[in-house]
C-alpha positions in Angstrom: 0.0 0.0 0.0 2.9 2.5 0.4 4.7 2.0 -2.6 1.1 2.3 -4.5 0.8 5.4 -2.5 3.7 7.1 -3.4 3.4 5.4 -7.3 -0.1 7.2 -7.4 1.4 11.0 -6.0 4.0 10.7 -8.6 2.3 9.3 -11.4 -1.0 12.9 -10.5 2.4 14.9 -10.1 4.4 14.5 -13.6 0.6 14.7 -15.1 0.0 18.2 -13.4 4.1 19.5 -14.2 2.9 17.7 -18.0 0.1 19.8 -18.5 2.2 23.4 -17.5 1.1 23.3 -13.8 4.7 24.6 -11.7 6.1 22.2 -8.8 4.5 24.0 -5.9 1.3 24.0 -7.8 1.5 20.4 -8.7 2.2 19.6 -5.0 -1.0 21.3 -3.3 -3.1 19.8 -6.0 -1.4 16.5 -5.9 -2.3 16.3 -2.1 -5.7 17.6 -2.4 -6.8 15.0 -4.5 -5.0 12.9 -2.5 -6.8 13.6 1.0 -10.4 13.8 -1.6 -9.4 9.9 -2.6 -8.4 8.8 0.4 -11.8 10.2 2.2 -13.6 8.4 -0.9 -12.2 5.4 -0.1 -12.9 5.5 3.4 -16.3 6.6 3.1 -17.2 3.5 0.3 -15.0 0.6 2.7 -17.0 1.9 5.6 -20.4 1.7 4.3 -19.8 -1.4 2.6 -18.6 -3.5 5.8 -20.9 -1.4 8.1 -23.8 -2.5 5.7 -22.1 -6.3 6.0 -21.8 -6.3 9.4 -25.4 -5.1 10.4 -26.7 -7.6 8.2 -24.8 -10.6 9.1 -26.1 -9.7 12.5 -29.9 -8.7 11.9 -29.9 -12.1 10.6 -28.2 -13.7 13.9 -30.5 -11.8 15.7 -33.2 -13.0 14.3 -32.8 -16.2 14.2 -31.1 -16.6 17.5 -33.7 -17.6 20.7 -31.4 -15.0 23.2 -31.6 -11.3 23.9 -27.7 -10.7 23.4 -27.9 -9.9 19.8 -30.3 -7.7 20.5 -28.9 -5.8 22.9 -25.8 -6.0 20.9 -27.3 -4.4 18.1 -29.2 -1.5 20.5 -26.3 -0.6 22.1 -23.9 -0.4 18.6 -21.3 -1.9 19.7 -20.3 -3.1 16.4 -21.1 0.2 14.5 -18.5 1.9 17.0 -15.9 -0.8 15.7 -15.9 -0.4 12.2 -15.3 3.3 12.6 -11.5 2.1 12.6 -11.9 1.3 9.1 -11.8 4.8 7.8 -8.7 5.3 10.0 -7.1 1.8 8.8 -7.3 3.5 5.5 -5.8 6.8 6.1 -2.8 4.9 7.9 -2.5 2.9 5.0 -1.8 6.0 2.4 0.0 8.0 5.1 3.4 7.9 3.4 1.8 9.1 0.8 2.5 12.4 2.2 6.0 12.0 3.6 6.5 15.2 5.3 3.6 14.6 7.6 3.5 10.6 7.8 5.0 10.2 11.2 2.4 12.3 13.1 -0.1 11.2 10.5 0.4 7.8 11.6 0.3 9.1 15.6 -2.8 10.4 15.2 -4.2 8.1 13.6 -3.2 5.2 16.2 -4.4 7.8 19.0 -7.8 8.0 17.2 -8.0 4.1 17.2 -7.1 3.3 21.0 -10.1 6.2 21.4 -12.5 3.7 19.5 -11.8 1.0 20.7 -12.1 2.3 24.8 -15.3 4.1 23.5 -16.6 0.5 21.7 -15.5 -1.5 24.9 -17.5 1.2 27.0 -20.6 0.1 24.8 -19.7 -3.8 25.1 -19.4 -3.5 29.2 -22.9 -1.8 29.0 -23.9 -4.4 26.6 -23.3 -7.3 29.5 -24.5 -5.4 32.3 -27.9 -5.4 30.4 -27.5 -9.2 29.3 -26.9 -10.0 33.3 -29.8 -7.7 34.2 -31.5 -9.9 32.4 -31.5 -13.3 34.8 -32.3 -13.3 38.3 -29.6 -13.5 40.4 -28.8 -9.6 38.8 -30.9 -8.2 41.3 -28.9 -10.4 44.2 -25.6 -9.1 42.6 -25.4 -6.7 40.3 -22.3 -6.2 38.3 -22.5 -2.4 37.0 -20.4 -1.0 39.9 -17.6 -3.7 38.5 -17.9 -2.8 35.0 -17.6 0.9 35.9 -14.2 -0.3 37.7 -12.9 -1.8 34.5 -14.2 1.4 32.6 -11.8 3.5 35.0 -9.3 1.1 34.6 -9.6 0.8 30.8 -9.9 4.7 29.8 -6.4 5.2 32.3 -5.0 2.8 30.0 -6.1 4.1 26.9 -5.4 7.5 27.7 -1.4 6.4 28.6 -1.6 4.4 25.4 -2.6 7.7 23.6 -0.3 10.0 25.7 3.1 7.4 24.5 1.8 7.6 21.1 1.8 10.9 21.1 5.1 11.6 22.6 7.1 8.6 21.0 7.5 6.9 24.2 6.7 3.5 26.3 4.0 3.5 28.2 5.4 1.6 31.0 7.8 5.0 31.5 4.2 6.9 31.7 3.2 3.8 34.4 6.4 4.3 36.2 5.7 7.9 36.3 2.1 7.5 37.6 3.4 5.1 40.6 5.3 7.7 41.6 2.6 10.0 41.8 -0.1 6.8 43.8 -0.8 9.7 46.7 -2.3 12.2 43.9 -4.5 9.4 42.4 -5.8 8.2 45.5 -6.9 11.5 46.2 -8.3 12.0 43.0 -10.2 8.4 42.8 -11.3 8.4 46.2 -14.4 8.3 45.6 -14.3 6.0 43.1 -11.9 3.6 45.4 -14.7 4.1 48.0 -17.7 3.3 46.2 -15.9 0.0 44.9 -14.9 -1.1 48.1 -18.4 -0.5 49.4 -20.2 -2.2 46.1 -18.0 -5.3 47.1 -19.6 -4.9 51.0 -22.9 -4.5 49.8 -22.9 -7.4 47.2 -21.0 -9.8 49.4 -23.0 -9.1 52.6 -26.6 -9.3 50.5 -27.1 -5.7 52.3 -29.4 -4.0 49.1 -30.6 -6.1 46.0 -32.2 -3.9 43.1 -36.0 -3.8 44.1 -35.4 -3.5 47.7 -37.6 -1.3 49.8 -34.9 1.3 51.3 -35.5 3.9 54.0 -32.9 6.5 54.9 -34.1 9.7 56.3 -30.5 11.6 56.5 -30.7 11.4 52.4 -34.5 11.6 52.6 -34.7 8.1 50.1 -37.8 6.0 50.8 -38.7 4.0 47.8 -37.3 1.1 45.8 -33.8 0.9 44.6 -33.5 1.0 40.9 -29.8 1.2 39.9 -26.8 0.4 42.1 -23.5 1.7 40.5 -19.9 2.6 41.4 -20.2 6.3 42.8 -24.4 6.1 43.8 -27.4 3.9 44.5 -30.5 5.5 43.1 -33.7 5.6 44.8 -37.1 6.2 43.5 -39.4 7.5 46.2 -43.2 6.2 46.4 -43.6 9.9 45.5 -41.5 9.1 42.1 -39.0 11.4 42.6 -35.7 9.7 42.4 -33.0 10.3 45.1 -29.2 9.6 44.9 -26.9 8.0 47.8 -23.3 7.9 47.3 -22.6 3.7 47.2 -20.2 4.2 50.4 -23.0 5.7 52.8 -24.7 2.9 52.5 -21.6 1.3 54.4 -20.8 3.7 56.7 -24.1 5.0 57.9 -27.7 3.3 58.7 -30.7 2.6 56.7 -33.5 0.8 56.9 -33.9 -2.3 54.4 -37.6 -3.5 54.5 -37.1 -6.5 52.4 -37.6 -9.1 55.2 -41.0 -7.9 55.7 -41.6 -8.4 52.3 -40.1 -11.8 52.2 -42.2 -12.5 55.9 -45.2 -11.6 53.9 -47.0 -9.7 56.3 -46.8 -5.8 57.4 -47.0 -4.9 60.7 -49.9 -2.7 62.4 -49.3 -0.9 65.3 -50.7 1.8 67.2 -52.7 2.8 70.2 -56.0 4.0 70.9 -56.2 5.8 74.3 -58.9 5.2 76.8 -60.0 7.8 78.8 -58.8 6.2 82.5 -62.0 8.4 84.2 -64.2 5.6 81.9 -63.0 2.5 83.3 -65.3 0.8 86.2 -65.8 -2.9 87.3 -68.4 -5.0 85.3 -71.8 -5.0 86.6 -74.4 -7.9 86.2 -76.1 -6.0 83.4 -73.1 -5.6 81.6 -72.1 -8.9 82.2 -75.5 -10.1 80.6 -74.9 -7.1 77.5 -71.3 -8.4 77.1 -72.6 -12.2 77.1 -74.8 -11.7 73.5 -71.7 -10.7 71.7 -70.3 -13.6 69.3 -66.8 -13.1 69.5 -66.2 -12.6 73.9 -69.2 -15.0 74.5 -67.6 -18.0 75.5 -64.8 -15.4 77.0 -67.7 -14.1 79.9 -68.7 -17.7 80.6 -65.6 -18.7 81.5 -64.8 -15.9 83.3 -67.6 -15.4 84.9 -67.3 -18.9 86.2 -63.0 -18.5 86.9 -64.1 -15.2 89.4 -67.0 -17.2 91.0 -64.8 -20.0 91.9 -61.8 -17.9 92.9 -63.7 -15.5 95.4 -65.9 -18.3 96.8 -62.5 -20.5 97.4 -60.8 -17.7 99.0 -63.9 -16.7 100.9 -64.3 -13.5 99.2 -67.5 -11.0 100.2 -68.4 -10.3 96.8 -71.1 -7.5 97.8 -68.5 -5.2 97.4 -67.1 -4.8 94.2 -63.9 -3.5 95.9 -63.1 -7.2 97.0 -62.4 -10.5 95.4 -62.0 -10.3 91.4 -64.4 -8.9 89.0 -64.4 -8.1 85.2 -63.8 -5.1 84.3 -64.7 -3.1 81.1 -61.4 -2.5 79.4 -60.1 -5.8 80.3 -63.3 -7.4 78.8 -63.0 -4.9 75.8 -59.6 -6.2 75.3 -60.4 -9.6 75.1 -62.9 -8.5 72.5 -60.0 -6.8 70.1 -58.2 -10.0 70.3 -61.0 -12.4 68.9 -61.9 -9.8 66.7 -58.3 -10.0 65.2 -57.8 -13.5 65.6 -60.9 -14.0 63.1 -60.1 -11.5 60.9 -59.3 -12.9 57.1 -56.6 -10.2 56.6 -54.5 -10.8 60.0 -51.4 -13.2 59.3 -52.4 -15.9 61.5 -48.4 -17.5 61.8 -47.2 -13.8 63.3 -47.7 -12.3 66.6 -51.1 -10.7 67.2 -51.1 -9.1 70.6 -53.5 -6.3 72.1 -51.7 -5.2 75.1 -52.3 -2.1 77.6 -49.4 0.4 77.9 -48.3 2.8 80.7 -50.7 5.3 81.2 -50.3 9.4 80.5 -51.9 12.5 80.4 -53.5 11.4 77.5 -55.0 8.5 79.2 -54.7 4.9 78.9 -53.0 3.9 75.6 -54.4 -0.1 73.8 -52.0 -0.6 71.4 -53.0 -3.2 68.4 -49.6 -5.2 67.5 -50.4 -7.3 64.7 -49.1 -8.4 61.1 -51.8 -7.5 58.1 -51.6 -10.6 55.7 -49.4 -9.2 52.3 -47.2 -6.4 51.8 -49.3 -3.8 49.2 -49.2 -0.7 50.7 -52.8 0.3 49.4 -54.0 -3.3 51.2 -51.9 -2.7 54.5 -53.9 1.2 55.0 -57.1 -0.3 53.5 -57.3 -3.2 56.4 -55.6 -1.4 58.9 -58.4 1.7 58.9 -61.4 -1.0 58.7 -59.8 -2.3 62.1 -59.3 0.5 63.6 -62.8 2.2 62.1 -65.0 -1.1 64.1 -62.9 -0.4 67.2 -63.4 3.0 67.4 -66.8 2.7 66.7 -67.2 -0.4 69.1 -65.8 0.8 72.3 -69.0 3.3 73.6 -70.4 -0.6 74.0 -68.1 -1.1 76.7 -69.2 2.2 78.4 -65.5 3.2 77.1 -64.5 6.9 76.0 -61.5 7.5 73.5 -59.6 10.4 74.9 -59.5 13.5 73.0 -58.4 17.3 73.5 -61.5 19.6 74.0 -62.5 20.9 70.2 -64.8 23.9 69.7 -67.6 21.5 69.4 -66.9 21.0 73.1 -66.9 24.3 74.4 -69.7 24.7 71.9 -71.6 22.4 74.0 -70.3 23.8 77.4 -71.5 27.1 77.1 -75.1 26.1 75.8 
């Protein structure tokens, strides 16, 4: 190819000095239609194997039963690649123009290693989407990896470029940047950082893709979507995405609600306070109101019958409620939250249910409901949760019960009429 190169100059030079055209002349022209052949040349190789190429692929693609062709073709890969051909080319015919070959031939090379770290970009992308296609992607994902190699791989390339450039060996320029390790840590911190804590994350199972995360400091409460080398993105239940450096996850605390999905149930609790001026012993009426409902029937028989037998064993005067035992109305009401749970379709039966009294406040006496709602769905979880707590509220008056509240207006309203 060079000695057709140089046979072609000559043969458009004594032409041009043939037909009267000076030496200078015959020069500028002679390399004018040089560069205008050589960019022919390029342009007709690289749409003739780019057109090859594609095809020969379309047609593994379509025949093949896998997504990597596919996502080989969508990411171009391939199309990045043959753009050395047009540079292959103008290598070729570079001594074609002897005063300029050397550096021709540099740049040339320069603008080659730059393809192929921007094609291998594009193929590293290209098998982080082939992984994210099988499951265990979401136990490990790679992408913080492949960015590693990315890093590593441009730093190369651009050392590859710098020696070309400068008529040197590269392992001079890696010599040089050994030397200089304290500056480069400094500047890939971050990026050192994030790799050590992608390896921590992965090999510890701490965050999966699809994992329900919770960090307030970063305000994140959502799914993960994307866990990289430098961030983990979030997207928010409010759909606005939020963005964690990869090492805070390490270093600081979140909250990972994926074993209460993997439990299948979602806990419920909180407290309804009592008014403690509304609790009082159980009286026979009451006793006999209490006894017609389903789900504390059998509960006030055997009771009844457990504080008969205890006060007449320990010879208990049981005409005043003050001795012996006796029912009372919030322990009865109580007992009725907790068959009510126990026979609700929606309550996990295999997890704790528990209605239990706390400490008493100024705000009265707090119930608390500590139970799991059967399923995960957020729109289920409120949907149950506010029918159990809408029958209780609306149930307790029938235990001669009050719910504590501050006074409203409607109070005073009533005060002052």
């Amino acid at each position: 190819m060079e000695t057709s190169g140089l046979q072609v100059v000559e043969y458009i030079k004594k032409q041009l000095i043939f037909q009267g055209v000076n030496e200078v002349w015959s020069v500028c022209i002679t390399n004018g239609i040089m560069v205008l052949l050589i960019a022919l040349i390029s342009l007709a190789l690289y749409t003739a194997v780019k057109r090859i190429v594609l095809k020969v692929m379309e047609t593994v693609a379509a025949k093949s039963k896998t997504k990597w062709s596919d996502i080989l073709l969508e990411n171009r890969v391939l199309d990045r690649l043959i753009r050395i051909v047009p540079a292959l080319v103008v290598h070729a015919f570079a001594p074609a123009f002897p005063a300029y070959r050397i550096w021709i031939q540099r740049i040339v090379l320069c603008y080659i290693i730059f393809v192929i770290l921007l094609a291998l970009d594009k193929l590293l992308d290209t098998v982080n989407d082939i992984y994210s296609n099988f499951e265990v992607s979401k136990v490990r994902p790679i992408k913080g990896y492949l960015q590693v190699i990315k890093i590593i791989a441009y730093i190369i390339g651009i050392i590859a470029i710098i020696g070309v450039l400068l008529n040197r060996s590269p392992w001079i320029l890696l010599g040089s940047i050994g030397a200089a390790s304290a500056v480069l840590l400094l500047v890939f911190q971050n990026s050192i950082l994030g790799f050590v804590a992608g390896i921590q994350l992965t090999s510890n199972n701490m965050v999966q893709l699809g994992d329900w995360i919770e960090m307030p400091k970063y305000s994140a409460d959502g799914e993960v979507k994307e866990i990289s080398l430098h961030t983990v993105k979030v997207q928010n239940w409010d759909k606005t995405i939020t963005t964690i450096p990869t090492y805070a996850l390490v270093s600081e605390s979140f909250k990972n609600w994926k074993g209460m999905e993997e439990a299948g149930g979602r806990r419920i609790k909180r407290s309804i306070c009592i008014d403690m001026t509304s609790v009082r012993f159980c009286t026979e009426e009451m006793l006999e109101r209490f006894g017609h409902i389903q789900y504390i029937k059998e509960y006030i028989k055997a009771k009844e019958n457990e504080v008969e037998s205890y006060n007449k064993e320990h010879g208990i005067d049981s005409t005043d409620m003050v001795n012996g035992r006796h029912l009372t109305n919030i322990g009865t009401f109580r007992a009725y939250v907790q068959s009510y749970l126990k026979s609700h379709p929606k309550i996990h039966p295999g997890m704790t249910q528990m209605v239990r009294q706390l400490e008493p406040t100024e705000k009265g006496i707090p119930i608390e409901i500590y139970v799991f709602v059967s399923g995960t769905a957020w729109a289920n979880y409120e949907s149950v949760q506010a029918d159990i707590f809408d029958h209780i509220l609306a149930v307790i008056p029938e235990f001669d019960l009050r719910i504590f509240q501050n006074p409203t207006g409607y109070d005073l309203k009533n005060i002052t009429n």
